[in-house]
TISEBA-732009 format. One line per 2 residues: their letters; for each residue x, y, z of C-alpha. Coordinates in steps of 0.25 Angstrom, whole numbers, plus 5000, padded with zeros to 4 digits. Each point is the difference from the previous one (the first is absolute). Layout:
BEGIN
A	X:Y:Z ~ ...
! end
This chain:
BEGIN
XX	5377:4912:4937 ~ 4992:5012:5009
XX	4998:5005:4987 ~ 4997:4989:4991
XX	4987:4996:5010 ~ 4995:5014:5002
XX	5001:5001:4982 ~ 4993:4986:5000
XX	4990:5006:5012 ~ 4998:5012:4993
XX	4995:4994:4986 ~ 4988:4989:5008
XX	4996:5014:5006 ~ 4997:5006:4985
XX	4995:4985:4996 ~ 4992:4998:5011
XX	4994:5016:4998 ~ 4998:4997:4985
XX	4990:4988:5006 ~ 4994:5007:5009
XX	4998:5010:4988 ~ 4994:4991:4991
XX	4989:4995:5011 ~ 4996:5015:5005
XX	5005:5011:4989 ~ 5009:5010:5004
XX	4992:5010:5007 ~ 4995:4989:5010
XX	5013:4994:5004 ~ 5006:5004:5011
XX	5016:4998:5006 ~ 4994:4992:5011
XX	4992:4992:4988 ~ 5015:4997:4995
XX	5005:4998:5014 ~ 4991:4989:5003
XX	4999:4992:4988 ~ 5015:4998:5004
XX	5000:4998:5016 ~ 5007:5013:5003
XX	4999:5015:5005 ~ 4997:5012:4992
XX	5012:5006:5006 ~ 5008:4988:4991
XX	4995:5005:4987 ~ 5001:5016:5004
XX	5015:4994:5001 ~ 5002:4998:4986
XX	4988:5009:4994 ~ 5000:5016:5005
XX	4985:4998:4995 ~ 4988:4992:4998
XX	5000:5007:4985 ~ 5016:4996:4998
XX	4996:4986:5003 ~ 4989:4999:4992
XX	5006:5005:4988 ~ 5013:4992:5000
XX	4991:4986:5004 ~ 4992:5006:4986
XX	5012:5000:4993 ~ 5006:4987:5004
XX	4987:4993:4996 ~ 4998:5006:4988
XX	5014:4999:4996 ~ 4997:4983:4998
XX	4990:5003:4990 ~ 5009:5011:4992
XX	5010:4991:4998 ~ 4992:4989:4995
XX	4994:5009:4991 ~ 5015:5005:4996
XX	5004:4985:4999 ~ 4989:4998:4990
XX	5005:5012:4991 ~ 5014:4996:5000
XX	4997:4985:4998 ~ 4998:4990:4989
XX	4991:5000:4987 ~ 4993:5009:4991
XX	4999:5014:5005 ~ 4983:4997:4998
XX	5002:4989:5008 ~ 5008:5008:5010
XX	4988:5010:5000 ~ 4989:4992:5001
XX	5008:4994:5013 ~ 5001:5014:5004
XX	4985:5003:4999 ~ 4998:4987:5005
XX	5008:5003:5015 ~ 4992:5014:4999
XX	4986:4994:5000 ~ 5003:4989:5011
XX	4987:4996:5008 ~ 5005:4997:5014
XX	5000:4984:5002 ~ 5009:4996:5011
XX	4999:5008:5014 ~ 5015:5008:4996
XX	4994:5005:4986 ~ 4987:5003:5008
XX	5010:5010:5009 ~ 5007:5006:4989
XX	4988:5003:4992 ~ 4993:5007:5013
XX	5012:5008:5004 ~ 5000:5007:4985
XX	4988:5003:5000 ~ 5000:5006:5014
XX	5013:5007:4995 ~ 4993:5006:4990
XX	4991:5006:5008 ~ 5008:5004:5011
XX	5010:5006:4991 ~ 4990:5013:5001
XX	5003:5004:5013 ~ 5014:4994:5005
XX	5012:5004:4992 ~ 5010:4989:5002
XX	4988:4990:4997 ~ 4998:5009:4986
XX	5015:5002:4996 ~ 5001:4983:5002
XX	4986:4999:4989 ~ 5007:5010:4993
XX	5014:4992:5000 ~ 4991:4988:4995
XX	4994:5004:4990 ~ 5013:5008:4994
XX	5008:4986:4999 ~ 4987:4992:4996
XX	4999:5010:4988 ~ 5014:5002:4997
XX	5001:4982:4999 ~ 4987:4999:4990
XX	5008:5012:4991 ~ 5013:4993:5001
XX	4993:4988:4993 ~ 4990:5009:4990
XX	5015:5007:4997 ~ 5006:4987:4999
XX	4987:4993:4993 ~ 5000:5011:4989
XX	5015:5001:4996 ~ 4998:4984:4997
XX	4989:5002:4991 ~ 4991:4993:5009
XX	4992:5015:5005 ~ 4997:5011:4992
XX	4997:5014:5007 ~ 5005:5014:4998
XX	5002:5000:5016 ~ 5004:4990:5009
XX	4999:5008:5012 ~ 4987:5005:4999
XX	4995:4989:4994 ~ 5005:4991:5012
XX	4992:5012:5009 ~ 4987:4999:4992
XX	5001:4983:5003 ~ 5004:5001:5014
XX	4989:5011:5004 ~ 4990:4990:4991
XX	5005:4988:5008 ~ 4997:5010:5012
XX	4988:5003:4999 ~ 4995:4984:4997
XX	5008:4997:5014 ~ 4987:5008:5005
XX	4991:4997:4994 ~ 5004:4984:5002
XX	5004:5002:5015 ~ 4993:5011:5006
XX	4986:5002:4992 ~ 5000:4985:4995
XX	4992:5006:4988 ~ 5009:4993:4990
XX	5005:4985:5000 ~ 5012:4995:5001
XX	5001:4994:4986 ~ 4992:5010:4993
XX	5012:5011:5006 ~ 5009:4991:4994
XX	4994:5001:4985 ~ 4998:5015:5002
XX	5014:5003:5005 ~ 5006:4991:4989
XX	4993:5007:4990 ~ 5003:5013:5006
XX	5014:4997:4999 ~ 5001:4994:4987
XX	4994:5012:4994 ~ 5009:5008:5008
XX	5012:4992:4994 ~ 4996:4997:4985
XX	4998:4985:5002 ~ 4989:4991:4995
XX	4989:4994:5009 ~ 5007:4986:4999
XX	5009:5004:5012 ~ 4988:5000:5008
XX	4999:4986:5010 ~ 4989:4991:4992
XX	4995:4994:5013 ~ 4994:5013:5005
X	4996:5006:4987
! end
C-alpha cells in the first residue's frame, strides 16, 4: 500500500509541475513552484526527483504522451487513409480553446526552446517528434500500398509534411502572422502535393 501512494504521490508531482510548466516555461519554474501548487515541501519532490531537470523532463513526457497517443489513435483508426490525414494535420494545427489545450500548447512550445540548453528537455522534443514522424509515415506507407497516395518515399515525404506542419504551428502560435484557417489550406495543399492527391481532399469550409 506504502508503495502504491508514494507511485500515485509521485505522478500529481509530474502533473502538477507540467502545470506549473505550462503557466511559467521552463526556465522560470522552480521546485518550490511545483511544491506549492501542491501543499507540500521541496524536500517531498527532491524525494522522487534527484533533479529539477529530471522532473521536468518526465512531467514533459507525460503530458505530452496524451496528445501522442491521440495522434497514434487517429492513424490506426477508422476511414480513408486521407481522412485519417487530414485528422492528423487537423490535431497538428489545434488552437488552444479550453484551459488543458491552452497548457499543452504552451509547454511545446517552451520545449521547444528550451530544448537548446537542457539535455533531458531536448532528448524528450527529440523523442516527440521521432514517434510523430514515424506515425504520419506509417499512414503515408499504409496510404500509398492501397492506392490512395503516391510518393516515391514515404519517409521523407512524411518529414517534408511534418517540418511544413511545423513551421505553420509558428507562424500561427508564436508570430500569429498566419490564421488559423488559412494554415489549414496551406498545409493541406502542402500535403496533398506531397501525396499525389487532388485538392478535393481539402475541408471546403475553410478553402
Amino acid at each position: 500500500m506504502a508503495r502504491q501512494q508514494a507511485e500515485i504521490r509521485r505522478e500529481e508531482i509530474l502533473r502538477s509541475a507540467a502545470t506549473v510548466v505550462a503557466r511559467k516555461g521552463f526556465a522560470r519554474t522552480r521546485v518550490a513552484d511545483v511544491a506549492a501548487e501542491l501543499g507540500i515541501s521541496p524536500g517531498l519532490v527532491f524525494y522522487h526527483f534527484d533533479s529539477k531537470e529530471r522532473l521536468l523532463s518526465e512531467a514533459f513526457v507525460l503530458a505530452s504522451d496524451r496528445e501522442l497517443a491521440a495522434m497514434e489513435a487517429v492513424v490506426a483508426g477508422p476511414g480513408s487513409h486521407t481522412e485519417r490525414l487530414r485528422n492528423v494535420i487537423g490535431l497538428y494545427q489545434q488552437v488552444p480553446v479550453e484551459p488543458a489545450d491552452l497548457e499543452g500548447w504552451s509547454r511545446n512550445i517552451d520545449a521547444w526552446a528550451e530544448g537548446r540548453y537542457t539535455d533531458e528537455i531536448r532528448e524528450v522534443v527529440r523523442r516527440n517528434d521521432t514517434r510523430r514522424r514515424h506515425g504520419l509515415t506509417r499512414l503515408v506507407t499504409q496510404g500509398v500500398e492501397a492506392g490512395e497516395f503516391e510518393c516515391a518515399d514515404p519517409s521523407e515525404a512524411a518529414l517534408r509534411i511534418c517540418v511544413m506542419l511545423d513551421g505553420l504551428v509558428v507562424a500561427t502560435q508564436v508570430r500569429g502572422t498566419l490564421s488559423r484557417g488559412r494554415a489549414r489550406v496551406w498545409a493541406d495543399e502542402y500535403a496533398a502535393h506531397e501525396l499525389g492527391l487532388s485538392a478535393l481532399m481539402l475541408p471546403p469550409a475553410q478553402r
